[in-house]
C-alpha positions as CSV (number, residue, x, y, z in Angstrom):
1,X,82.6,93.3,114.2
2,X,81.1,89.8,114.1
3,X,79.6,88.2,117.0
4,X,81.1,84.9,118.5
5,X,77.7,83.1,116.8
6,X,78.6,84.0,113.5
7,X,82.3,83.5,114.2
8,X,81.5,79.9,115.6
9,X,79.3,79.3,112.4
10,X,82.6,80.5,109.7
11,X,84.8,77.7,111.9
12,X,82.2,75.2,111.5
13,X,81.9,75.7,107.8
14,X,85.8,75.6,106.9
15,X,85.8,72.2,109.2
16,X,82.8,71.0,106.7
17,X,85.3,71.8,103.5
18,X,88.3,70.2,105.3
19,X,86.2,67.2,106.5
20,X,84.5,66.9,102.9
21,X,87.8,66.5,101.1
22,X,88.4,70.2,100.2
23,X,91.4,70.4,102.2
24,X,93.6,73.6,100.4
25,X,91.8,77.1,101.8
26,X,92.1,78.5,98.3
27,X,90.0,75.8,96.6
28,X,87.2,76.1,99.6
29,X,87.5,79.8,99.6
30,X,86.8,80.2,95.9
31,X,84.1,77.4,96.5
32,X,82.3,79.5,99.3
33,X,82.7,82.6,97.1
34,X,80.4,81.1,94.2
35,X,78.2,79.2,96.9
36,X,77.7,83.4,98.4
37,X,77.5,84.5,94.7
38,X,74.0,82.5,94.1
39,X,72.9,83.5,97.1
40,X,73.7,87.0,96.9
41,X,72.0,86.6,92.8
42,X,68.6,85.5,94.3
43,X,68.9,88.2,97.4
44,X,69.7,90.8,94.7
45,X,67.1,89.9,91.5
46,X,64.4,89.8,94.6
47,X,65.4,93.2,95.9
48,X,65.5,94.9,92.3
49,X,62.0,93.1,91.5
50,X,60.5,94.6,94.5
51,X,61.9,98.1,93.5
52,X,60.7,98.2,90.0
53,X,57.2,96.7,91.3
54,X,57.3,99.9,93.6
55,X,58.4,102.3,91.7
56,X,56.4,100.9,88.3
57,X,59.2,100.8,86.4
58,X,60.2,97.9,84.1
59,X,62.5,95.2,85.1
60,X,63.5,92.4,84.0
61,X,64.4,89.4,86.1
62,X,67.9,86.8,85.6
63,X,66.0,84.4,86.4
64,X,63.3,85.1,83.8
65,X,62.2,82.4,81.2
66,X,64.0,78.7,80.4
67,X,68.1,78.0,80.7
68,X,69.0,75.3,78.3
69,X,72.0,73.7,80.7
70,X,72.9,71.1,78.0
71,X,71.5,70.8,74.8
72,X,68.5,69.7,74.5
73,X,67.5,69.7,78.4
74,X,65.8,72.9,79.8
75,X,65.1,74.1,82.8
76,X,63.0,77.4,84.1
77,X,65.6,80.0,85.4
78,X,63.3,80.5,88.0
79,X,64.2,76.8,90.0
80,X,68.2,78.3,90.0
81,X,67.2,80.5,92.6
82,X,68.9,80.0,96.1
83,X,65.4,80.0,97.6
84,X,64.4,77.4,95.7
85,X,67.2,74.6,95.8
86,X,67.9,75.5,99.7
87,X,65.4,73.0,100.5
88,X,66.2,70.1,98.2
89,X,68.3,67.3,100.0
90,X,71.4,65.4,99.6
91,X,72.5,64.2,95.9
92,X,69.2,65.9,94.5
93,X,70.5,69.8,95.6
94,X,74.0,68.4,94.5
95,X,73.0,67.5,91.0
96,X,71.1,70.7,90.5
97,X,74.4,73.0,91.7
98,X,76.7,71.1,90.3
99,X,75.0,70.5,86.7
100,X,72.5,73.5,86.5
101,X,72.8,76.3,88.7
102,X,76.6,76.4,88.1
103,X,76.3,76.4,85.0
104,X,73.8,79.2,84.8
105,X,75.8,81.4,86.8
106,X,78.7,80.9,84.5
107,X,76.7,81.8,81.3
108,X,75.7,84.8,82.5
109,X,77.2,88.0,81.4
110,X,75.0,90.4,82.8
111,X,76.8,94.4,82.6
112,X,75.9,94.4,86.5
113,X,77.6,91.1,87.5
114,X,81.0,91.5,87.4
115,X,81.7,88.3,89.6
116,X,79.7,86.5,86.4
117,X,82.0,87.5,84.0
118,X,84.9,86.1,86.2
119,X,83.9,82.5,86.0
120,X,84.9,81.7,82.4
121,X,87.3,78.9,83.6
122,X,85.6,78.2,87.1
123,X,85.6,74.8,88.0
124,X,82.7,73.3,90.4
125,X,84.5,70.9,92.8
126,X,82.2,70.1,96.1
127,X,82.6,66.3,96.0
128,X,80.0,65.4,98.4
129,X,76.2,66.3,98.6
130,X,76.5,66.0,102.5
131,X,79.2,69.4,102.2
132,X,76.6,71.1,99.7
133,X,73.9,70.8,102.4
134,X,75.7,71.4,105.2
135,X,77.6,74.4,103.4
136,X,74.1,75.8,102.2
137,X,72.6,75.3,105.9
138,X,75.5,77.3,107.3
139,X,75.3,80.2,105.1
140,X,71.5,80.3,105.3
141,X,72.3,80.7,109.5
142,X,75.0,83.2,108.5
143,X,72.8,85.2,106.3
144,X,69.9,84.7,109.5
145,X,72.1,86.2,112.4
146,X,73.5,89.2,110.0
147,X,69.6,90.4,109.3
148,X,68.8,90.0,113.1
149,X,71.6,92.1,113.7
150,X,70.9,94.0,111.3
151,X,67.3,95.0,112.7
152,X,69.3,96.1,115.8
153,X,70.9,98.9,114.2
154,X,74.4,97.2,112.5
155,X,74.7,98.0,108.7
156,X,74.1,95.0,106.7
157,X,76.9,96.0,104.5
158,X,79.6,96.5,107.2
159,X,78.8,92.9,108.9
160,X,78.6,90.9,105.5
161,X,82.0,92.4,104.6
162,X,83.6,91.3,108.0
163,X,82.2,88.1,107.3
164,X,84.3,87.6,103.9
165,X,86.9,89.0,106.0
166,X,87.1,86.7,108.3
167,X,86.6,83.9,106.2
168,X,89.8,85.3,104.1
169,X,91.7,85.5,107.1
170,X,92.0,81.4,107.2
171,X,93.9,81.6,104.4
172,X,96.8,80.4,106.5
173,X,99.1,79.1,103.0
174,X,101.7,80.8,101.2
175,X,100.1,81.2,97.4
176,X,102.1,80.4,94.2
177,X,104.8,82.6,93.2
178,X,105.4,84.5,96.4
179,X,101.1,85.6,96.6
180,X,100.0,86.0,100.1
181,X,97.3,88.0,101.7
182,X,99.0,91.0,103.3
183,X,97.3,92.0,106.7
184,X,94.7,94.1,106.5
185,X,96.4,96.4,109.4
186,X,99.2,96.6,107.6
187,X,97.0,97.9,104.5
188,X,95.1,100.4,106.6
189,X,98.9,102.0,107.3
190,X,99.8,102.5,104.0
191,X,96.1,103.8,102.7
192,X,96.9,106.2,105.5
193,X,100.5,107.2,104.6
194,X,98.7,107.7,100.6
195,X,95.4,109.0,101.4
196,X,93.5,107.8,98.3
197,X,90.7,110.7,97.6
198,X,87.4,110.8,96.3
199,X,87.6,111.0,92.5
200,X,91.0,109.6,92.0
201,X,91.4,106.5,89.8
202,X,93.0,103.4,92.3
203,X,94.9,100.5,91.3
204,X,96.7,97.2,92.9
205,X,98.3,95.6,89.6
206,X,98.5,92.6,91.6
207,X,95.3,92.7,93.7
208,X,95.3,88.9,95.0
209,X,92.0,89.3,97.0
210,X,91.7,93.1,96.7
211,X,92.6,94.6,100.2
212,X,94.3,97.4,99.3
213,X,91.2,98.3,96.9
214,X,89.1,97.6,100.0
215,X,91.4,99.7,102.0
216,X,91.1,102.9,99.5
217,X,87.5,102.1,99.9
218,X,86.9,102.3,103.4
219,X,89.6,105.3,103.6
220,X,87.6,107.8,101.5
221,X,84.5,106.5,102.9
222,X,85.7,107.5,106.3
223,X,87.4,110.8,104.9
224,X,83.3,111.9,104.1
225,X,81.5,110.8,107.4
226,X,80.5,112.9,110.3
227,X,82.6,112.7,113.4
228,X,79.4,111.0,115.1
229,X,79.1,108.3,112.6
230,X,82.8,106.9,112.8
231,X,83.7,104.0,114.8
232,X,87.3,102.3,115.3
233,X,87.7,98.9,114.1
234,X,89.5,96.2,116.1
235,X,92.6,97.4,114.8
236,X,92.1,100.6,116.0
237,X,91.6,102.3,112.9
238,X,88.5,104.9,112.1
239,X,86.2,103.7,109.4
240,X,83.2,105.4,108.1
241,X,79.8,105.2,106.1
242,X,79.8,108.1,104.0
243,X,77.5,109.6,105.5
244,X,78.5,113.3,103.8
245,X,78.4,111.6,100.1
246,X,74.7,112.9,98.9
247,X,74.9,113.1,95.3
248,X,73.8,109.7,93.6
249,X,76.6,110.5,91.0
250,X,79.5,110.7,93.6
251,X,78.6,107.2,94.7
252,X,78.3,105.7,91.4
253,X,81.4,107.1,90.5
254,X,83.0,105.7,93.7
255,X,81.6,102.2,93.2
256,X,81.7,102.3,89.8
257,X,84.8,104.1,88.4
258,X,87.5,104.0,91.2
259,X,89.0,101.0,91.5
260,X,91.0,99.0,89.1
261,X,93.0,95.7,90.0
262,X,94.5,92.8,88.3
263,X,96.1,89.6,89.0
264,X,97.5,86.4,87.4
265,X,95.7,83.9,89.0
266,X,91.8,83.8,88.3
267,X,91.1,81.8,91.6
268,X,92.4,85.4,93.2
269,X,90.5,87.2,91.3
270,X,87.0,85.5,91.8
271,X,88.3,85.8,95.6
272,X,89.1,89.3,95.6
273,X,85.7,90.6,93.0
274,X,83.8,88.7,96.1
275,X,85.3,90.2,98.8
276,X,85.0,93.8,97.0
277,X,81.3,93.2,96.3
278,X,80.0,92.0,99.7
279,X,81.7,95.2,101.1
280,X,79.5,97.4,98.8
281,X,81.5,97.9,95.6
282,X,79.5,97.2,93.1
283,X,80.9,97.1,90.1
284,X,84.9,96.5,90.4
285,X,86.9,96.5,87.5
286,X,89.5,93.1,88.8
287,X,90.3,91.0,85.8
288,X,93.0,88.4,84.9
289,X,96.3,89.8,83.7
290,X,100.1,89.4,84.0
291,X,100.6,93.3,83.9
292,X,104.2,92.3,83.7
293,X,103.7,91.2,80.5
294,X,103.9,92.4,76.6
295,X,100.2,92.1,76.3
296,X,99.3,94.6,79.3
297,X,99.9,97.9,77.8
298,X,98.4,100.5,80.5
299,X,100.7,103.4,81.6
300,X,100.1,106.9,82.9
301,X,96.2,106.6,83.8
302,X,96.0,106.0,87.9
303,X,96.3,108.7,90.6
304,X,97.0,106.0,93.0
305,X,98.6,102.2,93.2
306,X,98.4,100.5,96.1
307,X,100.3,97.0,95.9
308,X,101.9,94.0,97.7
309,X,103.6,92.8,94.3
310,X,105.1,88.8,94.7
311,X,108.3,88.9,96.4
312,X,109.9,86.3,94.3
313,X,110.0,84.8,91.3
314,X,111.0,85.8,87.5
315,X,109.7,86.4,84.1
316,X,110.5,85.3,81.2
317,X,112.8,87.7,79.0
318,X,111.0,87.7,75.8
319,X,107.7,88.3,77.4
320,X,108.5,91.3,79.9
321,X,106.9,94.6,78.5
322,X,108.7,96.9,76.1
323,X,108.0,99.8,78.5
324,X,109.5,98.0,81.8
325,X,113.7,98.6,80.5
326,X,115.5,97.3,84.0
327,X,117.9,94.6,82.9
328,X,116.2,91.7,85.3
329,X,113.5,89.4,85.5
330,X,112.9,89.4,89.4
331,X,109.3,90.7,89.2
332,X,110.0,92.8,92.4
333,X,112.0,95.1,90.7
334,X,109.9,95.0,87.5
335,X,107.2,95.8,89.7
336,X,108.0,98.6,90.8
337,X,109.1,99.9,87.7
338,X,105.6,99.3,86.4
339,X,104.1,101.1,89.3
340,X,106.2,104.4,88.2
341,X,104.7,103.3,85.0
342,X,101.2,103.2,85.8
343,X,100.7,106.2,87.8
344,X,100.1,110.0,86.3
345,X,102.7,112.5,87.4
346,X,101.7,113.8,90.1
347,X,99.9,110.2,91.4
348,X,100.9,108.6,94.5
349,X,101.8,105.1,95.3
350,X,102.3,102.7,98.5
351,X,104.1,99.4,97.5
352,X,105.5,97.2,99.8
353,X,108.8,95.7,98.6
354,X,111.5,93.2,100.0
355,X,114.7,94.4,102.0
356,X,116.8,93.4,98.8
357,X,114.9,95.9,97.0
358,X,116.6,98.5,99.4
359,X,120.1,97.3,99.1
360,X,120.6,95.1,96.0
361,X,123.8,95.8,94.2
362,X,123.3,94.5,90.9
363,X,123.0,97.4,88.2
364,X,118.9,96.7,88.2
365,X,118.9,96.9,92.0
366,X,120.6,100.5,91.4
367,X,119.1,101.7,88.5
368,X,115.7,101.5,89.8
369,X,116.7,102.8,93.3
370,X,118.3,106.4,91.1
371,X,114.8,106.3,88.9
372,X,112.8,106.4,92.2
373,X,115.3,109.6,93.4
374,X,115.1,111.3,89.8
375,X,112.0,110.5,88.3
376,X,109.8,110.3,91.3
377,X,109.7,111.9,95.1
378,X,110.3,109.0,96.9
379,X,108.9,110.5,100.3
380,X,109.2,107.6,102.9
381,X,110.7,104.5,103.5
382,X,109.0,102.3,106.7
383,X,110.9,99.6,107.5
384,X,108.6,96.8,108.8
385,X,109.9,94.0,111.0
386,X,110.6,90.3,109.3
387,X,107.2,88.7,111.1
388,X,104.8,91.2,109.7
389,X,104.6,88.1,107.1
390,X,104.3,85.4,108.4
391,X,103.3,82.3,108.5
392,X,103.5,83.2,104.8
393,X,107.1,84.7,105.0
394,X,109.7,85.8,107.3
395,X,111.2,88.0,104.7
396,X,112.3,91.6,105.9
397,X,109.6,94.4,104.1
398,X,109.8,98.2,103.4
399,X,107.0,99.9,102.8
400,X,108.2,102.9,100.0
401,X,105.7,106.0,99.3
402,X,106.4,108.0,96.6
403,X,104.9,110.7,94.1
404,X,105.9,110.3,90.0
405,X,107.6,113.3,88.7
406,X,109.8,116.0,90.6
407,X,112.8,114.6,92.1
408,X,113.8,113.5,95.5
409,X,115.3,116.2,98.1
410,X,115.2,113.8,101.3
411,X,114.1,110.8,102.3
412,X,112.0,110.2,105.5
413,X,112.8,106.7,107.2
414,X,110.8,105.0,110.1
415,X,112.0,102.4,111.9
416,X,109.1,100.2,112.8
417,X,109.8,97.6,115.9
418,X,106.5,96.2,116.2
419,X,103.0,96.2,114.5
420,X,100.6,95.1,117.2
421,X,100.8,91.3,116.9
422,X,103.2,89.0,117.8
423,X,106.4,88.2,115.1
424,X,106.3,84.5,115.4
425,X,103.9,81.8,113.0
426,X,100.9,82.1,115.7
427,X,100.7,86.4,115.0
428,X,98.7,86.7,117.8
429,X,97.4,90.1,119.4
430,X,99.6,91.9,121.7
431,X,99.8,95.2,123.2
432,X,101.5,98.2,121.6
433,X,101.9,98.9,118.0
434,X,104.1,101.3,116.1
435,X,101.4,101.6,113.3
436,X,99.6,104.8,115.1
437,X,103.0,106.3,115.8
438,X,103.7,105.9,112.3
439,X,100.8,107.7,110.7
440,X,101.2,110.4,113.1
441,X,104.9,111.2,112.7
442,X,103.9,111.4,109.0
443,X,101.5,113.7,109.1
444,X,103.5,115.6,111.2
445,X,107.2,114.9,109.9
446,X,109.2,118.2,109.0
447,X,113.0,117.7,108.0
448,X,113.8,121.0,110.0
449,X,113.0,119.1,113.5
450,X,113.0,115.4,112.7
451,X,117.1,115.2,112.3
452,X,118.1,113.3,115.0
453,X,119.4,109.8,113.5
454,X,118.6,107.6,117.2
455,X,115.3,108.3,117.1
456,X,112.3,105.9,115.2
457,X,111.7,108.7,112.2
458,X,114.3,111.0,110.7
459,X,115.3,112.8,107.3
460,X,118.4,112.0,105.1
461,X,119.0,114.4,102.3
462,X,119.2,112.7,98.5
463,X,122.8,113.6,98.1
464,X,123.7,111.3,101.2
465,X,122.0,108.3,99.8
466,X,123.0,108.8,95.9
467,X,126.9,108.8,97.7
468,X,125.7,105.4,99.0
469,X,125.0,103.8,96.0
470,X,121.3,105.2,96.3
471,X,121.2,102.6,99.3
472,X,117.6,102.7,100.8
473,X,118.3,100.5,104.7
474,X,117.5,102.5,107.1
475,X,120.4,100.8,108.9
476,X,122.9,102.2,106.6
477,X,121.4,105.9,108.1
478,X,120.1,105.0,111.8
479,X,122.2,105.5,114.6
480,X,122.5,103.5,117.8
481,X,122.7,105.8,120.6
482,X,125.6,104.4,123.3
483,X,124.8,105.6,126.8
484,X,128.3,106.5,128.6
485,X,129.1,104.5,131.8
486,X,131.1,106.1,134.1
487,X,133.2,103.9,136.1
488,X,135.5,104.3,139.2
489,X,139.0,104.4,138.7
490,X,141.0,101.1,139.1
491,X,142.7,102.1,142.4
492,X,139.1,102.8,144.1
493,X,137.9,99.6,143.1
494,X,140.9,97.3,144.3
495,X,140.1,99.1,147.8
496,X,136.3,98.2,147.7
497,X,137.6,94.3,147.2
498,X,140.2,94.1,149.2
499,X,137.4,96.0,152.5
500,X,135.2,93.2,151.5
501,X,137.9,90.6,151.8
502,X,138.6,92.0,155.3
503,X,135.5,91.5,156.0
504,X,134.5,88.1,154.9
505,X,137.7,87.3,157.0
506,X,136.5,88.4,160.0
507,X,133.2,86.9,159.7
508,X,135.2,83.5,159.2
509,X,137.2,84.4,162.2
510,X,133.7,84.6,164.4
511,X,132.2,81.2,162.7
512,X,135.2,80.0,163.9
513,X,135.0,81.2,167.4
514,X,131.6,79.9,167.7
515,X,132.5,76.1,166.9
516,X,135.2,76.4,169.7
């Protein structure tokens, strides 16, 4: 949780980027993101410096020796360093960013710098040296108040992930092609409903800024920590520090080998390599793909896919992927083909999908509806009210869980009514949330008990919903429970009118009397 300071510093630095002509959150976000990359570049070469110095082992430093920024002019690596331009002023610290230290950053293709080898096409764009300063100043603060809290017992690696957090969480436009962030609450449900564990291989083939890699993250880290070293976010939900993980090579292969995204749009991925970094993941795998397309050619490798795939939009027919076979282009559909694709049998998924998706009638709607019921276990379907979205969206969602391989016996639908915030542009935080109620029914659902069709969560068997047209709504299932009113018979009631007509006579009669 950050503190009002550093939440009062994030506000003043998005007002510098709007006031200094940077006006679309996307641009400024990917703009902080490289301004936190050569800051976190210095913090880190320091750190492993120090470490090697202790431990008298050999190291050598990024910043060693001379960086030729255009040819014929060189400049020692070591004057890139955050600490060292920090303290130049106005055009001089904008000149050295812009036409040195950018480009330093970008040449570098270090194995340990994923974030570096993101920037092939990144484009510096701070206009005005006054932003640069300010922007730098800010940060520095940032960076200040998350050590002094850190000396009072917060983990450094916690509060500089909230931080990216809450920068993300201005991102208050809908992206190209249907991209939006999906609420991290809403990714904490589904990580829940899925479980990701330790040693399985997670992807999002459309990662945007990585939250449901984040979310897998924090889940398993939280599934190995002592009871006494979990706290509850402000959603409510339990996160951990992995306190239980001991062996060196569980982490490594946690940071290192677990999580796999891609996305089409290299501004998203920049964002989301950033955001899984400064939460402690050292070395993502996120790169730029269409996994839509011909050219991506994974299948049958993940244990788990986590994804918010674009909720509209199309593909081009000659470029959709041999192995994708639904006649459409709607990439929601295609989607979720490829997730069926992607997974092992046996590996779970979470995808959150439009209502059409549910209840589409064309031959793809169908067709992909009967593979999920024959080729899969399609356990759950949450249906998710239409503001979850927005101000992105007021599309109605479904969240679908499934397992590849088996087939389908019963389906287990939740209605969900409300997810903690208010279902109007403003979202803000309200009382009561279906989300808890969710997870618990879950673990706890059993088709023997959970049959009755008026309540929030209830089974209906596979041969019900193939008779449907393999129709997923939960409102082609759910029943409305009418409560019966009794009434009096007709004869009763006349008498009950015409007593009170009596009555209101006489009290006439009396007004009357009174007047004289």
């Amino acid at each position: 949780m950050l503190n009002t300071t550093m939440r009062a510093k994030i506000d003043a630095l998005w007002d510098r980027f709007w006031s200094g002509g940077i006006a679309n959150p996307l641009s400024a976000m990917e703009q902080i993101s490289y301004l936190l990359f050569m800051r976190r570049l210095d913090d880190e070469d320091a750190k492993r410096q120090e470490d090697a110095a202790f431990l008298d082992t050999p190291y050598t430093s990024l910043f060693a020796g001379d960086f030729e920024w255009i040819p014929g002019q060189i400049v020692p690596a070591e004057d890139l360093r955050w600490s060292r331009f920090r303290h130049l002023r106005g055009e001089e610290m904008l000149s050295h960013v812009r036409d040195r230290v950018f480009p330093f950053i970008k040449a570098l293709r270090a194995e340990d710098q994923p974030f570096a080898r993101s920037m092939k096409d990144a484009v510096f764009i701070i206009p005005k040296a006054s932003l640069l300063v300010e922007a730098v100043g800010i940060i520095d603060e940032i960076y200040g108040e998350i050590e002094r809290e850190r000396q009072e017992g917060q983990t450094f690696q916690d509060t500089q992930g909230d931080l990216y957090e809450v920068l993300l969480s201005e991102i208050a436009t809908a992206g190209k092609n249907g991209q939006f962030r999906t609420p991290r609450h809403v990714i904490q449900m589904i990580v829940e409903l899925v479980d990701p564990k330790l040693g399985e291989l997670v992807c999002d083939p459309a990662c945007g800024t990585g939250g449901f890699l984040l979310g897998a993250y924090q889940n398993i880290l939280k599934s190995h920590t002592s009871p006494d070293q979990r706290w509850k976010d402000a959603d409510g939900f339990e996160r951990g520090i992995g306190d239980r993980l001991t062996d060196d090579r569980q982490w490594k292969a946690l940071r290192e080998r677990t999580f796999y995204g891609c996305d089409f749009d290299t501004t998203m991925v920049r964002i989301g390599l950033m955001n899984l970094l400064l939460h402690g993941i050292d070395h993502p795998t996120l790169r730029y793909a269409d996994t839509l397309a011909k050219r991506f050619v994974e299948a049958d490798r993940y244990d788990v896919v986590l994804a918010n795939p674009p909720f509209k939009g199309s593909i081009d027919k000659q470029d959709v992927s041999e192995r994708l076979h639904l006649p459409t282009r709607k990439t929601e559909l295609l989607f979720v083909e490829l997730i069926l694709d992607l997974l092992r049998i046996g590996g779970r998924a979470g995808v959150i999908v439009p209502d059409g998706v549910l209840f589409g009638s064309s031959n793809a709607h169908q067709a992909l509806r009967q593979r999920l019921l024959d080729e899969a276990e399609l356990q759950g379907v949450v249906s998710m009210p239409s503001g979850v979205f927005k101000p992105y969206a007021g599309v109605s969602t479904a969240v679908l869980v499934f397992v590849k391989g088996g087939r389908t016996e019963r389906v287990w639908f939740y209605d969900m009514q409300a997810d903690g915030y208010s279902l109007d542009d403003k979202r803000d935080k309200l009382d009561g949330s279906d989300i808890p109620d969710v997870i618990g029914r879950w673990r706890e659902r059993d088709p023997k008990k959970d049959t009755d069709r008026t309540a929030k969560a209830f089974f209906v068997p596979v041969d019900e919903i193939r008779k449907n047209k393999f129709d997923l709504s939960i409102n082609r299932y759910k029943e409305v429970a009418y409560e019966a009113v009794e009434y009096d018979p007709p004869k009763v009631i006349l008498g009950r009118l015409r007593a009170l007509e009596k009555e209101i006579q006489e009290g006439l009669d009396r007004l009357e009397g009174m007047l004289g």
